[in-house]
C-alpha positions in Angstrom: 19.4 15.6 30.6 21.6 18.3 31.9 20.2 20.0 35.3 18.7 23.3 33.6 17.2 21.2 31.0 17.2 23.9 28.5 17.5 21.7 25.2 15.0 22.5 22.8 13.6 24.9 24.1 13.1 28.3 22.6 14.1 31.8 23.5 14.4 35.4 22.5 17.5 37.3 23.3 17.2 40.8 22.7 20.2 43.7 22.5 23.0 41.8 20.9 25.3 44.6 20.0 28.7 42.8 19.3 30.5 39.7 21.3 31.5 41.5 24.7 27.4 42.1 25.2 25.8 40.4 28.0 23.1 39.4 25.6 25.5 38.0 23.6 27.2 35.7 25.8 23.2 34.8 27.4 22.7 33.6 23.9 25.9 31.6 23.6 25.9 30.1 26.7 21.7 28.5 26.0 22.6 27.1 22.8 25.9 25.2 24.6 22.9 23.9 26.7 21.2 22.9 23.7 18.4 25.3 23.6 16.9 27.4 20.0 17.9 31.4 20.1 15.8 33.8 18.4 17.7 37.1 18.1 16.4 41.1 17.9 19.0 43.7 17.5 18.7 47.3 16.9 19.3 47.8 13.3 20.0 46.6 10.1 23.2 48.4 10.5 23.6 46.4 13.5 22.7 43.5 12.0 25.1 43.6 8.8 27.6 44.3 11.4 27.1 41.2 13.6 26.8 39.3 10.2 30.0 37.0 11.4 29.3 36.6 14.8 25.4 35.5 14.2 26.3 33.6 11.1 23.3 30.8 10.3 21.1 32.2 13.0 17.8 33.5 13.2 18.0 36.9 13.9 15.4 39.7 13.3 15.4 44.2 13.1 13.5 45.7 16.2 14.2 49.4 17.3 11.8 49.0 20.6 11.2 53.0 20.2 8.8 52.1 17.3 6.4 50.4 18.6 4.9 48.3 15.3 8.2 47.1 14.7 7.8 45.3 18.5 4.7 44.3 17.1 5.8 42.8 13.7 9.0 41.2 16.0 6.1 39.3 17.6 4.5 38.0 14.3 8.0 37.0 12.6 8.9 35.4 15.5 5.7 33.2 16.0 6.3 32.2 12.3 9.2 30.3 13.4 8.3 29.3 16.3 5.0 28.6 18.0 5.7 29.2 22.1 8.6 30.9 23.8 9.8 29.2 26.7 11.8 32.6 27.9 12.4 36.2 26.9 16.2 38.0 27.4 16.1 42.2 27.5 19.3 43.1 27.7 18.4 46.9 26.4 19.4 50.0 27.7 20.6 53.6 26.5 21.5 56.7 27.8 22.5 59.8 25.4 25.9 60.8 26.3 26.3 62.9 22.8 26.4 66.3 25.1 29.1 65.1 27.2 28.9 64.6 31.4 26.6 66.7 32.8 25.0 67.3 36.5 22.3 65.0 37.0 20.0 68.3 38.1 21.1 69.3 34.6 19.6 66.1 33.0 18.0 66.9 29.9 14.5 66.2 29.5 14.2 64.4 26.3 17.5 62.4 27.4 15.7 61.1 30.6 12.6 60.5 29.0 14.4 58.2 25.9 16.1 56.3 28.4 13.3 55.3 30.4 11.7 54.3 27.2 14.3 52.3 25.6 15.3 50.7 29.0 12.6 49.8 30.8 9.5 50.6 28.6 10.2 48.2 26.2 10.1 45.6 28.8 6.9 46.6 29.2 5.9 46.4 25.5 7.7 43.2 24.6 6.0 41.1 27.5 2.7 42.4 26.7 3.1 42.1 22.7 4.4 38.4 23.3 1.9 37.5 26.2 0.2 34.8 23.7 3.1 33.3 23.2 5.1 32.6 26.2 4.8 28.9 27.5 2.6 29.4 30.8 5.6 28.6 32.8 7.9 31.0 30.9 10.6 33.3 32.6 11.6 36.8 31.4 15.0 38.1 32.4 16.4 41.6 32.2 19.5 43.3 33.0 19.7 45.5 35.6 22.3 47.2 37.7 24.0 45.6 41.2 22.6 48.9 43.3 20.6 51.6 41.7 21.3 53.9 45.1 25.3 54.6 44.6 24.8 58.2 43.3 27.9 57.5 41.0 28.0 60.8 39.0 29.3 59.4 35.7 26.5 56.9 35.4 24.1 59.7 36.2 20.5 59.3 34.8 20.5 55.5 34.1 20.4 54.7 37.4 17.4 55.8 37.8 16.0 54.3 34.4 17.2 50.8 36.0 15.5 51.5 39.2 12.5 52.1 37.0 13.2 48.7 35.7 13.5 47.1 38.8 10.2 48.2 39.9 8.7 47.4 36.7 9.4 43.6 37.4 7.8 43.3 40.1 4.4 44.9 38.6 4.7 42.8 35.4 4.8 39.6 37.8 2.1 40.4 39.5 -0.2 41.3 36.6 1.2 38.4 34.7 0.3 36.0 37.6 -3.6 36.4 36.9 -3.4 34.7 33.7 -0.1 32.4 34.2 3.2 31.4 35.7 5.3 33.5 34.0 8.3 34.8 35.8 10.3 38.3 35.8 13.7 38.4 37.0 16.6 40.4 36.7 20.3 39.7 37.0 21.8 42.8 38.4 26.0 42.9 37.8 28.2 45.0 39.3 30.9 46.7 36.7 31.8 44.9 33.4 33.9 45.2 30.8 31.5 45.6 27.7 31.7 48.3 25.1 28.2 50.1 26.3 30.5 50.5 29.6 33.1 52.2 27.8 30.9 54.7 26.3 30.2 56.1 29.9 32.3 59.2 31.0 35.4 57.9 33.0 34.1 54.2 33.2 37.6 52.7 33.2 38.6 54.7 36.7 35.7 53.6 38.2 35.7 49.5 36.9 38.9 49.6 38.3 37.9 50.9 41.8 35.1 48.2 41.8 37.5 45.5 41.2 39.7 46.1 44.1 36.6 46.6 46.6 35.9 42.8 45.5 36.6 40.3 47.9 38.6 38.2 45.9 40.1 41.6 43.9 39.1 40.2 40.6 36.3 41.9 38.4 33.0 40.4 37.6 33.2 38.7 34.1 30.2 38.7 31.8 30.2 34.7 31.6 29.4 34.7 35.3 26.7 37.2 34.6 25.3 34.6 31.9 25.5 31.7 34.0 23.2 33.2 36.4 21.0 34.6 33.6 20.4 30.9 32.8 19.5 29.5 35.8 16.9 32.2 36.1 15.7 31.5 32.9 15.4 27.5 33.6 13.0 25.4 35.5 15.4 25.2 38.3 14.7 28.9 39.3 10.6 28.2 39.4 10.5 29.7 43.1 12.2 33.3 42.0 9.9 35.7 40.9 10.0 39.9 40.7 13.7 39.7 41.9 16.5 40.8 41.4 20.0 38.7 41.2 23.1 40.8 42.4 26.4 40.1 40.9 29.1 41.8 42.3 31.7 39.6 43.7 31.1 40.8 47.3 32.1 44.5 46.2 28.9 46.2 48.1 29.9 44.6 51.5 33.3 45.6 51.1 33.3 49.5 51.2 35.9 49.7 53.9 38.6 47.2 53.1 41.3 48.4 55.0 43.4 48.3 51.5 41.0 50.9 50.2 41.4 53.0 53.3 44.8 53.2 52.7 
């Protein structure tokens, strides 16, 4: 038995977009540890396009904006399997069709869809698949290293994450009358994904971050993976409602002399 002890058991990974996803490489990484992935993506266009890389695997349509498809994700995947054993959301959108804009500026129906699709449909998802879980289930989202660096290009997701982050900590508590479920979140600093590159002027910025690590190498997403699994196994049963920062040592490391200079 390996030390996570993840074989056989079955998840739900949620917001595969294409191989550089975090989800993604969550999903990968349980079924090297032996375990069964269910998978929800966005679309049947998103689907048909990850039709190579999710060849042979279960995978299922839920736009988490639509609320009955949430619901009928719950009843397709209790056809195939009868308990959960974890949950991955690894969803998150901001509308940058407009362009960069002050956050002041921040339109309302942008703000509002973001909190929705990011940390809403946590919300929904562990409440649809409540009856599900195992009782000693974990739930893991992804968040963001610090939700308090006013970086103006990431603008008005910070805030949805920070949403997220306290939304964790509420859905552990309210699941803890009924269960032992666990929420967590793994919370990486800068990463090289293709949701990254969609934000305004990402690559100056991922850049910056790698140098203010202390070993001046970027975070990679296997390393955000690897903690995403010990959070989802039974190793992690003491960690509840918290978050897991990722960041190489970049937030103590402000005032390297190198960056100074």
């Amino acid at each position: 038995m390996s030390f996570l002890n993840l074989e056989n058991k079955n998840f739900l990974v949620t917001g595969v977009a294409n191989k550089k996803s975090v989800a993604w490489y969550i999903a990968k990484t349980l079924e090297e540890e032996g375990a069964n992935v269910i998978y929800s993506v966005r679309s049947e266009d998103r689907k048909k396009s990850l039709e190579k890389l999710l060849r042979d695997k279960t995978v299922f349509v839920c736009d988490v904006e639509k609320e009955e498809q949430v619901e009928h994700l719950k009843v397709q995947v209790a056809r195939h399997c009868k308990v959960l054993q974890g949950l991955v959301h690894s969803i998150a959108f901001a509308n940058y069709s407009e362009g960069l804009k002050p956050f002041h500026e921040t339109p309302k129906k942008d703000f509002l869809q973001s909190i929705d699709i990011s940390c809403f449909s946590l919300i929904h998802l562990a409440n649809v698949f409540k009856d599900l879980f195992d009782q000693k289930a974990s739930v893991v989202t992804v968040s963001i290293s610090n939700t308090r660096m006013a970086a103006e290009n990431y603008g008005y997701m910070a805030p949805a994450k920070a949403a997220l982050d306290s939304a964790l900590c509420f859905l552990a508590k309210s699941f803890s009358t009924f269960s032992r479920i666990r929420f967590n979140s793994v919370n990486p600093g800068l990463l090289k994904t293709s949701a990254s590159a969609g934000i305004p002027g990402y690559i100056d910025s991922y850049l910056h971050a790698e140098k203010a690590t202390l070993r001046k190498k970027a975070l990679s997403t296997q390393e955000v993976a690897n903690a995403a699994l010990f959070l989802l196994s039974e190793r992690a049963s003491g960690i509840n409602a918290q978050g897991l920062v990722l960041d190489a040592g970049m937030s103590i490391n402000y005032f390297d002399e190198n960056l100074i200079k």
